[in-house]
Z-matrix of the N, CA and C atoms (Angstrom, degrees):
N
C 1 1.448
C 2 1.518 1 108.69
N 3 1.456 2 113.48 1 153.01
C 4 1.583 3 106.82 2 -171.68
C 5 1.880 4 81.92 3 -132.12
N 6 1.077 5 117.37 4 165.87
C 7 1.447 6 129.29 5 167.46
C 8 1.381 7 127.23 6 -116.84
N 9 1.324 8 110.42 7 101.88
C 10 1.248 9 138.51 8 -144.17
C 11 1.812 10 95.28 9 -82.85
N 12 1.382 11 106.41 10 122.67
C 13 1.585 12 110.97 11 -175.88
C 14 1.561 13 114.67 12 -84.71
N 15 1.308 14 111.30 13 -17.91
C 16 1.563 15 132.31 14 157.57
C 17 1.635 16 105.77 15 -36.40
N 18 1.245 17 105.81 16 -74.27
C 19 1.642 18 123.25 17 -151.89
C 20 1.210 19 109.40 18 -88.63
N 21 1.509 20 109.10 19 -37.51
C 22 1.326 21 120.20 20 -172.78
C 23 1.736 22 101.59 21 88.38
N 24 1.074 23 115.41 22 2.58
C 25 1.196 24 120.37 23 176.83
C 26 2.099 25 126.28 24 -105.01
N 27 1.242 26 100.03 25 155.87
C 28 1.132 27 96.62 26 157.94
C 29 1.828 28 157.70 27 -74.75
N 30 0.923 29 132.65 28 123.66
C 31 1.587 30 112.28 29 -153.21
C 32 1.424 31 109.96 30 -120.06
N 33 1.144 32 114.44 31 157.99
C 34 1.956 33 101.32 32 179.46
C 35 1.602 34 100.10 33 -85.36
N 36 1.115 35 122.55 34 146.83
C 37 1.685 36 132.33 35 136.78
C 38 1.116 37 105.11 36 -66.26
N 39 1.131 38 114.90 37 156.40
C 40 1.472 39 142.52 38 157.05
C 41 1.945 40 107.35 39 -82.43
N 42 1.209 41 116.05 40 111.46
C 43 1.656 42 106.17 41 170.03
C 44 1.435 43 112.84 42 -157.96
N 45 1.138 44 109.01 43 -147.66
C 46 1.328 45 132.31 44 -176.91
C 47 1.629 46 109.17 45 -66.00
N 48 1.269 47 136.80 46 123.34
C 49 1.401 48 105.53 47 171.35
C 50 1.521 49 118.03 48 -113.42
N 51 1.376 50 105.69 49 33.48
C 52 1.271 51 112.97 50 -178.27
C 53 1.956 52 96.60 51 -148.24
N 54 1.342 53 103.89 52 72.83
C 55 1.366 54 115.59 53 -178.10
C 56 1.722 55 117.38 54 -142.70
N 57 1.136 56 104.10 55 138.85
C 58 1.525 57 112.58 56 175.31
C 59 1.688 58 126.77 57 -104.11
N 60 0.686 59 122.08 58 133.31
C 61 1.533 60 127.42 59 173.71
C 62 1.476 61 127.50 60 -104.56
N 63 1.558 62 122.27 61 94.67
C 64 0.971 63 98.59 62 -176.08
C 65 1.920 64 125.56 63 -108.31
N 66 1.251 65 117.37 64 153.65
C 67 1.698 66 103.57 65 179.03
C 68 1.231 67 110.58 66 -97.89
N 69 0.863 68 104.23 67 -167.49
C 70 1.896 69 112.04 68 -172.23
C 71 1.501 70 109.78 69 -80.27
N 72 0.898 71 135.04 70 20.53
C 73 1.437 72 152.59 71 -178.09
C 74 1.676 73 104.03 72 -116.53
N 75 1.418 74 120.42 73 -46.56
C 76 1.221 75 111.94 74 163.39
C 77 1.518 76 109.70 75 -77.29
N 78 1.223 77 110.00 76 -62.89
C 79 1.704 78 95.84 77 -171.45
C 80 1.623 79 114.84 78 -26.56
N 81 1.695 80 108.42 79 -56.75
C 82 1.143 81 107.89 80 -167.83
C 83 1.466 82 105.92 81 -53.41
N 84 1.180 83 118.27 82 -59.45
C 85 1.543 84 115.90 83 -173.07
C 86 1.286 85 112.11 84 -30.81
N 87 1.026 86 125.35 85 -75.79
C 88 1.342 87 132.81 86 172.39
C 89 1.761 88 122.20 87 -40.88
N 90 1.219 89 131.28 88 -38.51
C 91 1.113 90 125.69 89 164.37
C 92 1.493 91 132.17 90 -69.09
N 93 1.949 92 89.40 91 -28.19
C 94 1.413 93 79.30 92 -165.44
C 95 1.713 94 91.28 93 -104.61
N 96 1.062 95 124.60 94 21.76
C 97 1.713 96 141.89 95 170.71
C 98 1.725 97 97.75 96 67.20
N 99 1.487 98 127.95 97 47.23
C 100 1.134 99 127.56 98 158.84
C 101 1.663 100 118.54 99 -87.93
N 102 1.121 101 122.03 100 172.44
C 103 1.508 102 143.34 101 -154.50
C 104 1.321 103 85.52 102 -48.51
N 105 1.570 104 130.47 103 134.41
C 106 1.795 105 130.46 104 155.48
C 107 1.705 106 91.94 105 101.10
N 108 1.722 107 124.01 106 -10.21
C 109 1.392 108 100.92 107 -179.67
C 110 1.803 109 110.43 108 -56.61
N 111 1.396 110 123.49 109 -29.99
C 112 1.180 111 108.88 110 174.88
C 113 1.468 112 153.69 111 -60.01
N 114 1.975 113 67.88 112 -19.38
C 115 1.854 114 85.73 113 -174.13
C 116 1.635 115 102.30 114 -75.54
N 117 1.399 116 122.82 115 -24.68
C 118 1.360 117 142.55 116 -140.97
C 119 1.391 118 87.18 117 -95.87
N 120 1.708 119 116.85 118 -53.92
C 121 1.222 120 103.41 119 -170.69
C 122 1.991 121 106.64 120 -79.46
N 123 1.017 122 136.77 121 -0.16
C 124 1.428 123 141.68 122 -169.13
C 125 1.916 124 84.68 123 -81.99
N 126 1.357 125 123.11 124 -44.10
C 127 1.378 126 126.72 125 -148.86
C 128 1.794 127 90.38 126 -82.34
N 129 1.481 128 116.44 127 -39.62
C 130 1.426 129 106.56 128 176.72
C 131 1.534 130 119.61 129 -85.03
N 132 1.159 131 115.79 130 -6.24
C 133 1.632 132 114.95 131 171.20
C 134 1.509 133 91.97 132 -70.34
N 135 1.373 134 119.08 133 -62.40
C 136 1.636 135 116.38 134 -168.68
C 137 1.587 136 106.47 135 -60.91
N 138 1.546 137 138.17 136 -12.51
C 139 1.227 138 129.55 137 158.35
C 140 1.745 139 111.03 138 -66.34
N 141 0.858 140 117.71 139 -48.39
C 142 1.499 141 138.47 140 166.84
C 143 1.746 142 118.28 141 -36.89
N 144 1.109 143 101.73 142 -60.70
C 145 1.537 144 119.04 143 155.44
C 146 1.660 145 133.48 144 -60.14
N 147 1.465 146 90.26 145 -8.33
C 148 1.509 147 108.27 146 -165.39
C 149 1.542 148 128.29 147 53.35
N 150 1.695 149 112.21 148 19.94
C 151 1.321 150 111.99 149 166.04
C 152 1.405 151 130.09 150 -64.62
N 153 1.311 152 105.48 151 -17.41
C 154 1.849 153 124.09 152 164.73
C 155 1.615 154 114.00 153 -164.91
N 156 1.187 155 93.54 154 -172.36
C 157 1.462 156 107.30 155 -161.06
C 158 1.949 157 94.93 156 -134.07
N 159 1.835 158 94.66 157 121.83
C 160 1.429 159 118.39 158 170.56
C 161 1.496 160 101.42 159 -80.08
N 162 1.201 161 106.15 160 144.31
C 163 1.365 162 139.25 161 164.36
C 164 1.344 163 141.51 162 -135.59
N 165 1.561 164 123.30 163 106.07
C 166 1.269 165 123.42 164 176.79
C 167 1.759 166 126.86 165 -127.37
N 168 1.216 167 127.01 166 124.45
C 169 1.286 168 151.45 167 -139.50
C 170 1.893 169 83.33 168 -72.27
N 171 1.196 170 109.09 169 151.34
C 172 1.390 171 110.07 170 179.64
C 173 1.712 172 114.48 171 -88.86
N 174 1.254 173 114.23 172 -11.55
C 175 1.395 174 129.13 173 160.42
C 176 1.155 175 93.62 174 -76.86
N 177 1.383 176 139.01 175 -81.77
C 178 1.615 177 109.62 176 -164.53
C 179 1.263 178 129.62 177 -59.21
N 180 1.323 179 132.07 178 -34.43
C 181 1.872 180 123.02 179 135.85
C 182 1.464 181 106.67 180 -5.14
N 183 1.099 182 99.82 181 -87.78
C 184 1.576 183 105.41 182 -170.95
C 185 1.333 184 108.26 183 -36.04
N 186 1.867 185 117.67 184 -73.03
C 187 1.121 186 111.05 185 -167.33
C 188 2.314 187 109.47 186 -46.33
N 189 0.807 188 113.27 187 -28.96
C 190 1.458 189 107.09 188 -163.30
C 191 1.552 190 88.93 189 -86.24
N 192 1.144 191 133.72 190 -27.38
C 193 1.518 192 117.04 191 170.43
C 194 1.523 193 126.66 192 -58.11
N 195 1.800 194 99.73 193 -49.71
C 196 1.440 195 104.06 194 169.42
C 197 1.965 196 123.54 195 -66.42
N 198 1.426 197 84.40 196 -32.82
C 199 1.646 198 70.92 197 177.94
C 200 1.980 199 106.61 198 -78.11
N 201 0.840 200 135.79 199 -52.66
C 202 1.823 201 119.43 200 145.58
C 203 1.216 202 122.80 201 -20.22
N 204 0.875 203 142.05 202 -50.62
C 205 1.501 204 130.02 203 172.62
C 206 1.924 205 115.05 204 -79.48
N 207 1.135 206 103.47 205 -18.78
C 208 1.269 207 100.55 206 169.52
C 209 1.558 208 120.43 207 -67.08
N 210 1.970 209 97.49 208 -63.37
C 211 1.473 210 104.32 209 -176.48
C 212 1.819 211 106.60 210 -84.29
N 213 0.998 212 134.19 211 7.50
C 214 1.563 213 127.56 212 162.81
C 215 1.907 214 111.91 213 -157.20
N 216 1.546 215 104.83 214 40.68
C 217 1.686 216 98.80 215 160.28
C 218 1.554 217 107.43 216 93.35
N 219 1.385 218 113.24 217 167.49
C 220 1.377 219 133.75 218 158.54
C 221 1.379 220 117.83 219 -59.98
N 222 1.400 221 104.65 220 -57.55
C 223 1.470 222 109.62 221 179.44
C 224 1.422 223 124.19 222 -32.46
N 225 1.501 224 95.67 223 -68.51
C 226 1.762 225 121.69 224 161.78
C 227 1.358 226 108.79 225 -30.38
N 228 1.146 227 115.49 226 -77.70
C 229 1.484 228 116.33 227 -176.30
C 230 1.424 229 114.24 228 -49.66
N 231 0.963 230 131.26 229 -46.99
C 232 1.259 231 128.51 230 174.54
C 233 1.719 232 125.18 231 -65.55
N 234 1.603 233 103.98 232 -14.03
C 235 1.466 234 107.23 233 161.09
C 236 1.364 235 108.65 234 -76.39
N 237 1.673 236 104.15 235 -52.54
C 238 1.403 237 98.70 236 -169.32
C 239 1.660 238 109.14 237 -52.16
N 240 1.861 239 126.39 238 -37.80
C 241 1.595 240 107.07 239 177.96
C 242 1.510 241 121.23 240 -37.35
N 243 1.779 242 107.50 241 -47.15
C 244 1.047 243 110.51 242 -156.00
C 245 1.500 244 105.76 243 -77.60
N 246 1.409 245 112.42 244 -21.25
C 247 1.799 246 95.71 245 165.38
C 248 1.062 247 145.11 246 -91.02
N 249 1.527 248 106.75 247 -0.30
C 250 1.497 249 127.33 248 156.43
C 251 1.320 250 112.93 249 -66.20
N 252 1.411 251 116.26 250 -38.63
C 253 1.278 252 113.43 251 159.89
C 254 1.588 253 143.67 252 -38.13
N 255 1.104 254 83.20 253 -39.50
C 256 1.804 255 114.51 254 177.17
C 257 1.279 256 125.78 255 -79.84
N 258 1.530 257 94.82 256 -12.25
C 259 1.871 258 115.89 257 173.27
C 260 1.143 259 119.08 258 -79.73
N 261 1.725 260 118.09 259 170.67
C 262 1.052 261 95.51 260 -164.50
C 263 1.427 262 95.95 261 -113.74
N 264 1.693 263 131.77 262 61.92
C 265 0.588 264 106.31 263 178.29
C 266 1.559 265 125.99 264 -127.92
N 267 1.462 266 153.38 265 -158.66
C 268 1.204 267 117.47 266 -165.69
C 269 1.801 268 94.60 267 -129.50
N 270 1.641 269 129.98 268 106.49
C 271 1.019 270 119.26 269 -160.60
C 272 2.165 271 104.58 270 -79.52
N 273 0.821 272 97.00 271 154.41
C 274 1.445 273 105.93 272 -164.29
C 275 1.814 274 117.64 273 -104.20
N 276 1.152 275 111.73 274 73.10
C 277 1.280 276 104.18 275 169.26
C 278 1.577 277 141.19 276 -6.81
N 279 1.663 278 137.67 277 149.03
C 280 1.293 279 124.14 278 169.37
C 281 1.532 280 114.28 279 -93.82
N 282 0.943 281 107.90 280 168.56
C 283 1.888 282 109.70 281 -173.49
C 284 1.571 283 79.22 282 -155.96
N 285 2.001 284 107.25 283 133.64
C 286 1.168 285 113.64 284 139.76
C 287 1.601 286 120.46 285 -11.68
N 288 0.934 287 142.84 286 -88.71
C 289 1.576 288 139.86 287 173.26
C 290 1.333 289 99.45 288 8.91
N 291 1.391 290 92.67 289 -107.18
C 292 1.480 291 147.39 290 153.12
C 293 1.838 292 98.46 291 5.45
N 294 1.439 293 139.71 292 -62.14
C 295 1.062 294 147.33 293 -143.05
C 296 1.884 295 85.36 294 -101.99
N 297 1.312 296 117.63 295 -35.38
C 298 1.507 297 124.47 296 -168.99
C 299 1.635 298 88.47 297 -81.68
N 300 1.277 299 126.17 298 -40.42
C 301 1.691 300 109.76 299 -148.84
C 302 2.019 301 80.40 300 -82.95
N 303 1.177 302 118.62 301 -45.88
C 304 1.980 303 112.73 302 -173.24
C 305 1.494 304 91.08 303 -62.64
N 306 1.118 305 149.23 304 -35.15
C 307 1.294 306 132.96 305 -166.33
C 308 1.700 307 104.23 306 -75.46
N 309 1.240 308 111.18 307 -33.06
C 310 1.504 309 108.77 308 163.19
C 311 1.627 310 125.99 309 -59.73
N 312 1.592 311 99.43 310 -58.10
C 313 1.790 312 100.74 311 166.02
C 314 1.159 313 98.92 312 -41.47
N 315 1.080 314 132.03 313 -86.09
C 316 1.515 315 128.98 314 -154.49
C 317 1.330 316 122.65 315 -35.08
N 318 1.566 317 103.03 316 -43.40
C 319 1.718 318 97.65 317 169.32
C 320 1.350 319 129.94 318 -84.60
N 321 1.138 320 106.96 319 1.39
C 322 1.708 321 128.17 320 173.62
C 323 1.726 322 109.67 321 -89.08
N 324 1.707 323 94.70 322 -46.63
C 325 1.467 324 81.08 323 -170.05
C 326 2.167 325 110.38 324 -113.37
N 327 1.269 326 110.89 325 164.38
C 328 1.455 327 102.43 326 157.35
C 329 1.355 328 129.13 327 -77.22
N 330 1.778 329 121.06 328 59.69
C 331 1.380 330 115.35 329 174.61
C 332 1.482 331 103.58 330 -142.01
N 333 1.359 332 118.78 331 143.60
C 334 1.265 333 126.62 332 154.23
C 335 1.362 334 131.72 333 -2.12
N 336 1.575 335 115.85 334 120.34
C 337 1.629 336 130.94 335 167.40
C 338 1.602 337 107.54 336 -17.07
N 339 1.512 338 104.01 337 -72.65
C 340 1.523 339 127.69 338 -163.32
C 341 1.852 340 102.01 339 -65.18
N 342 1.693 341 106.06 340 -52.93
C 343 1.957 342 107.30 341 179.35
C 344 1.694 343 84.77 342 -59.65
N 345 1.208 344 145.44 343 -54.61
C 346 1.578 345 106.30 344 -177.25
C 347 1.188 346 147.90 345 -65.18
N 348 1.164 347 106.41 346 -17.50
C 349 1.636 348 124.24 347 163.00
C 350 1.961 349 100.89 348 -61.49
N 351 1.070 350 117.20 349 -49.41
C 352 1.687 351 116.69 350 155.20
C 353 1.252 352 110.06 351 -13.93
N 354 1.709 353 94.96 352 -90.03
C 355 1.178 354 112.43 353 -165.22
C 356 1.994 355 115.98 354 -43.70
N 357 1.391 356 104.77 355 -35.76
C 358 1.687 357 106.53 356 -147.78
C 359 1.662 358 75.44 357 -87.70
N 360 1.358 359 138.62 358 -18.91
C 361 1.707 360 136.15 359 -176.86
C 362 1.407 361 100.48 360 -61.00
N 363 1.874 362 113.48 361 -45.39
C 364 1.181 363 112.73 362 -149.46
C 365 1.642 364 94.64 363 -73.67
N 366 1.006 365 109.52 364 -31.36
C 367 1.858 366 114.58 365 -159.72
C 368 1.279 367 95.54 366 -70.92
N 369 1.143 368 119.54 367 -54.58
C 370 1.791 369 136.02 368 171.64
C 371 1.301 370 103.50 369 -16.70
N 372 1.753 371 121.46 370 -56.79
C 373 1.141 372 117.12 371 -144.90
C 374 1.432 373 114.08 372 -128.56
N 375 1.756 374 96.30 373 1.28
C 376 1.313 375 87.77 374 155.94
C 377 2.005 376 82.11 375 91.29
N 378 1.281 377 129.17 376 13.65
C 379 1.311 378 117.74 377 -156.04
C 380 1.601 379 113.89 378 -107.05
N 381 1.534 380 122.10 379 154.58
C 382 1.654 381 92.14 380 166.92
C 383 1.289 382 95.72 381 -111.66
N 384 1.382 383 104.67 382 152.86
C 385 1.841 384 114.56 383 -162.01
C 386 1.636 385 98.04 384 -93.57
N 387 1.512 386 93.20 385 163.75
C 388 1.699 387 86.66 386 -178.54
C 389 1.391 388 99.18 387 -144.60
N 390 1.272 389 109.20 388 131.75
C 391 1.832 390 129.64 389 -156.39
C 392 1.357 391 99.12 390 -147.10
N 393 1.502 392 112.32 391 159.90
C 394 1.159 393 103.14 392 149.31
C 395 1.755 394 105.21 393 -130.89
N 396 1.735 395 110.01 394 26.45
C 397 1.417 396 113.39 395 -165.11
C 398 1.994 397 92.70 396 -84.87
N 399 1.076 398 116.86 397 163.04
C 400 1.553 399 137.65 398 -176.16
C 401 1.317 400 91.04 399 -79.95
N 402 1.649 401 130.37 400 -69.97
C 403 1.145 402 132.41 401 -173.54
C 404 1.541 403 119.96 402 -11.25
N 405 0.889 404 97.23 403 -40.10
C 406 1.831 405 106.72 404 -177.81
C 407 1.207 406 119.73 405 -53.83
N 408 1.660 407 114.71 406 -42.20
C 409 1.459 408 136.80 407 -150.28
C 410 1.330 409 112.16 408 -40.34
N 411 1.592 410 101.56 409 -54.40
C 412 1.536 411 104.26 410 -169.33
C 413 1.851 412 109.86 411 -76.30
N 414 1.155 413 122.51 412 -14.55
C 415 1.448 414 127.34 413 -175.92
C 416 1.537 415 92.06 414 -80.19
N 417 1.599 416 126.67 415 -33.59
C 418 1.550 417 95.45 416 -173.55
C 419 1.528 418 104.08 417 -105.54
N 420 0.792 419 121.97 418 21.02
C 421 1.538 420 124.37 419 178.54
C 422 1.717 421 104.92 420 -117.58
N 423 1.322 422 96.28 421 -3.65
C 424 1.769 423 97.70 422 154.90
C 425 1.565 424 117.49 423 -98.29
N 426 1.473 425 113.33 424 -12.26
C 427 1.422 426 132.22 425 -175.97
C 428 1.606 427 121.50 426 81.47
N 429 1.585 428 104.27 427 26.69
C 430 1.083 429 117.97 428 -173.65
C 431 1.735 430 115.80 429 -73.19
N 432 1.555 431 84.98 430 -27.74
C 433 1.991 432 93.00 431 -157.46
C 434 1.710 433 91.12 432 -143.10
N 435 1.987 434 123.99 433 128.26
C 436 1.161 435 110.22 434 168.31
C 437 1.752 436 110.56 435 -75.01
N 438 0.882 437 141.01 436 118.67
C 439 1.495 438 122.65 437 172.52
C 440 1.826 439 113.98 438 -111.68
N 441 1.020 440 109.12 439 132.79
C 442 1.634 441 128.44 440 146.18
C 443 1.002 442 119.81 441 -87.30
N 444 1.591 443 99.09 442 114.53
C 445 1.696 444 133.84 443 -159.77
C 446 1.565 445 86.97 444 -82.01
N 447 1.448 446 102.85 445 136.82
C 448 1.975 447 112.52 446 169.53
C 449 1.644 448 93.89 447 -117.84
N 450 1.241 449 102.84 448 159.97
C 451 1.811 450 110.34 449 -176.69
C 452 1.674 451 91.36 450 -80.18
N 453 1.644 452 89.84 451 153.60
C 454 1.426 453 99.43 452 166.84
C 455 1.645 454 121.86 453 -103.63
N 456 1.238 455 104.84 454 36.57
C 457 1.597 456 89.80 455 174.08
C 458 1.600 457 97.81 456 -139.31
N 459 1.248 458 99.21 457 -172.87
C 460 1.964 459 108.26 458 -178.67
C 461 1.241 460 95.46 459 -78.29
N 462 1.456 461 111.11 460 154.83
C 463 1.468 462 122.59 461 176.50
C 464 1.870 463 102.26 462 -73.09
């Protein structure tokens, strides 16, 4: 579903119905083996298998690069590109649209530039996103975004 600034309403996409979305909150989990890396890695074996299709917004790339290079260096970050690389997952370009429909979340909702580019991936594709950030809360309890909640602490 995308949320149509026309209507004020919500609308279905047409997509994938066996797709995941993840933000930089999952990636990280999973790379850096924090709380939900399992769930994260269960979701890319089944990309692997071709039971669905991963998805991640090219703003949230980014965002999970910069916050890696902040809290552990360049170096770091630049491993972590190369193992996202190695994933199986399919990173998702911005399009005018796309940059107009998150600039709307954002002023609708209280979450992050980059978690809306999330959100407008997940609608895109038909996906349920997988976070374990709060920010989300009020977007899926408006029925904007399906999300699978990941724990927030270390295993």
């Amino acid at each position: 579903m995308r949320y149509s600034p026309s209507t004020g309403e919500s609308v279905r996409v047409a997509g994938s119905p066996a797709a995941y979305v993840l933000d930089s909150f999952a990636l990280l989990a999973y790379l850096e083996g924090e709380a939900g890396m399992a769930r994260v890695r269960s979701v890319f074996e089944g990309a692997e298998a071709q039971r669905h299709t991963v998805y991640l917004s090219l703003i949230n790339l980014g965002e999970a690069l910069y916050i890696t290079e902040r809290e552990r260096g360049l170096v770091q970050a630049r491993r972590t590109l190369g193992a996202v690389d190695q994933l199986p997952v399919e990173i998702v370009g911005v399009s005018r649209a796309t940059v107009l429909a998150a600039a709307h979340i954002k002023a609708c909702f209280p979450i992050s530039y980059a978690d809306a580019f999330a959100v407008v991936t997940a609608q895109d594709h038909g996906g349920v996103l997988m976070t374990g950030d709060p920010e989300f809360k009020p977007l899926a309890a408006a029925g904007l975004v399906a999300v699978q909640w990941l724990p927030r602490r270390r295993p």
